[in-house]
N, C-alpha and C positions, 0 to 999 in steps of 0.2 A: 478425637473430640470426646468430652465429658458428655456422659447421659444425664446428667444432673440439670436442672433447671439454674433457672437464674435467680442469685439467692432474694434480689428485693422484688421478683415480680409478685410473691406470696403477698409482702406490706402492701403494695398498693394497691391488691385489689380488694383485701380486708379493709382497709383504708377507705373506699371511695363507698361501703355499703354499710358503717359501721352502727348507725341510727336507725336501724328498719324500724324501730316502731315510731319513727315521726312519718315514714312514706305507710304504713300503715296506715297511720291517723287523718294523713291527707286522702289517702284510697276514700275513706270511707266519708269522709268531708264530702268531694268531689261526688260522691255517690248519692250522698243527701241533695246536693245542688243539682243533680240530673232529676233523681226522684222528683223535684220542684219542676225541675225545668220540662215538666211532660206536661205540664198543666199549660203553657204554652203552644204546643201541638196542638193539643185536643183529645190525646190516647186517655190522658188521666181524668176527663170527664166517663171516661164509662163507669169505671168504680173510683172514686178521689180517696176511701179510705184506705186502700190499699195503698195508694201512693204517698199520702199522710202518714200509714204507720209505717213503710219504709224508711220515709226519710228521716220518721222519728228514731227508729233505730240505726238508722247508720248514725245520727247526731249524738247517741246514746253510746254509741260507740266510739266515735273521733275523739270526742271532750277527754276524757279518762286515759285513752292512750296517749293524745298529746298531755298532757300533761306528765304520761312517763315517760313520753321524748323527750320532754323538755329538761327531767329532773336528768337524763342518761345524760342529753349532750351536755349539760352541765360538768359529767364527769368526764364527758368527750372531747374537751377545749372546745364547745360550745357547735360541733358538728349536727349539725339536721335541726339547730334549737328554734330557729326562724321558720321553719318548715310546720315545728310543731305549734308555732303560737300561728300562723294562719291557720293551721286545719284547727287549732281549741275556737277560734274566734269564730270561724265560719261553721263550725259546730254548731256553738250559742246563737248565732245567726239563723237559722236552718230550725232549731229550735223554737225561735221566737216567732218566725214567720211560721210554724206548723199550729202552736199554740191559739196564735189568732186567726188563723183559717178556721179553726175548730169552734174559737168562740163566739166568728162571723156568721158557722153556719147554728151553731146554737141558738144564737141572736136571731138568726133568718128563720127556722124551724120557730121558737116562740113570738116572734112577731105576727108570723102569719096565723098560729095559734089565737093571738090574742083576737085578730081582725076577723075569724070565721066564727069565734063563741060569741060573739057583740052581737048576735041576734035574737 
């Protein structure tokens, strides 16, 4: 018997991981939706900014790499390119919902402002 491997198991396993940066971009997607998702429990009411700038940067982060996934699988017969447009979207998503948490409490911080000086 030959010691030598089998010459296509090398392709297919290059083959089946050839887009890591769209499972990158998902990682860090998926990471921004848990960050969110703790405000749900109740852990993320003890400090919320913490959990606002996380998910801001994982979202800071997805967007930019899906979108190098997206240009790669382009040149990859289109390997991981679906992968990449959900994590760019839920990115923006994660973003948008971060942005108005922030402008909810700004809004709620000068509301109350405005109801304590009226005396």
């Amino acid at each position: 018997m030959s010691s030598r491997a089998h010459p296509q198991a090398p392709a297919r396993a290059s083959a089946a991981g050839r887009n890591r940066t769209a499972k990158v971009s998902a990682f860090f997607a998926l990471g921004g939706i848990a960050f969110l998702g703790n405000f749900a429990t109740g852990i993320a009411w003890i400090n919320p900014g913490i959990f606002i700038g996380c998910a801001v940067l994982c979202a800071l982060v997805a967007i930019p790499t899906g979108h190098l996934a997206r240009f790669r699988g382009r040149r990859l017969d289109g390997d991981g390119r679906g992968l990449a447009l959900v994590a760019v979207l839920t990115g923006w998503l994660v973003l948008l919902v971060c942005v108005l948490a922030v402008l909810a409490f700004v809004g709620l911080i000068a509301g109350l402002a405005v109801l304590t000086d009226g005396g």
